[in-house]
N, C-alpha and C positions, 0 to 999 in steps of 0.2 A: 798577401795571403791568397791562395788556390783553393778556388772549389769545386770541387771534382762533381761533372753532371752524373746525376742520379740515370740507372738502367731504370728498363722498361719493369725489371721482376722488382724491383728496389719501389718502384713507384707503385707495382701495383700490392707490396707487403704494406703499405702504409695505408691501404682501404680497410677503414674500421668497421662498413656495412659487410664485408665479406670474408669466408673465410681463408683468407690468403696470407696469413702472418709466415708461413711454413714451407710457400711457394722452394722449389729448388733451383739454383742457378741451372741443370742443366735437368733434360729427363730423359730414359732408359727408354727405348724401341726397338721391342724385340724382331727379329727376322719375322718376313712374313713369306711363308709357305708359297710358290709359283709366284712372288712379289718381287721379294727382295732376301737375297739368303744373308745378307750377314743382320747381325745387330747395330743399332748404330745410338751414338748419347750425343744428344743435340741440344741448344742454348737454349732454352724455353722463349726465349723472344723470338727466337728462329725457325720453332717449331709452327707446323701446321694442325689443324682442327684434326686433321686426321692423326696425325701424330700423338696430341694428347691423346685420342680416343685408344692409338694402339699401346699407347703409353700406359693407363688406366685398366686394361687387359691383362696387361702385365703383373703389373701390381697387385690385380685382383687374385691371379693366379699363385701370389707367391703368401697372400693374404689368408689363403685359403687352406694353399699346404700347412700353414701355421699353423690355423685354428685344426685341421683335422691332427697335427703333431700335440697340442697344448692339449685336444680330448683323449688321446690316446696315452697321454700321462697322466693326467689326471684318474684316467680309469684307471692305470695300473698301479697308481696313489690311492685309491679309495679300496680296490679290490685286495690291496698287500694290507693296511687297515682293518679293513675288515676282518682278515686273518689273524690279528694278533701283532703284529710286526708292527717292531718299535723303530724309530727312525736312524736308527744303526746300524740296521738287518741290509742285507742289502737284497736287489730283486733276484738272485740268482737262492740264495739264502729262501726267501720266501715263496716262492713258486715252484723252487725244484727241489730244495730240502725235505726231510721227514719234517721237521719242528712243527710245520704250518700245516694247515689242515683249509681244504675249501668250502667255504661258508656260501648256505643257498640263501637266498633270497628275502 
């Protein structure tokens, strides 16, 4: 029987003091501006401090367009609500229709 040696991201997903169950085999590095122009996905064992950090940058950025897209529906979730619109209406329905009416505050 063969047992195939455990990677470095392998060993370190089996640390139960930390939060690394989720670790990725490789991670995303976006170009950096007069550094380096392209993108590049590098092994996480392979990666440097720096890397993670441009790495976590990254993510931060894509973390964020989310959260500004997830309130931006939800607003227009509560505002079409507010209105009377039942969830069959659709947003064009609600906000540029006669039916709906704008509700203040």
């Amino acid at each position: 029987m063969f047992f195939k040696k455990k990677t470095a991201v392998q060993k370190l997903r089996e640390r139960p003091d930390w939060y690394v169950r989720e670790l990725p085999e490789e991670i995303f590095v976006p170009a950096l501006d007069g550094h380096r122009s392209d993108d590049m996905t590098i092994a996480l064992e392979d990666a440097t401090l720096d890397d993670l950090a441009f790495a976590i940058v990254g993510i931060e950025a894509q973390v964020a367009k989310a959260r500004r897209g997830l309130s931006g529906l939800r607003e227009l979730y509560e505002q079409a609500r507010k209105r009377g619109a039942a969830g069959t209406n659709t947003v064009a329905e609600v906000f540029f229709g006669d039916e709906f009416e704008e509700v203040s505050k």
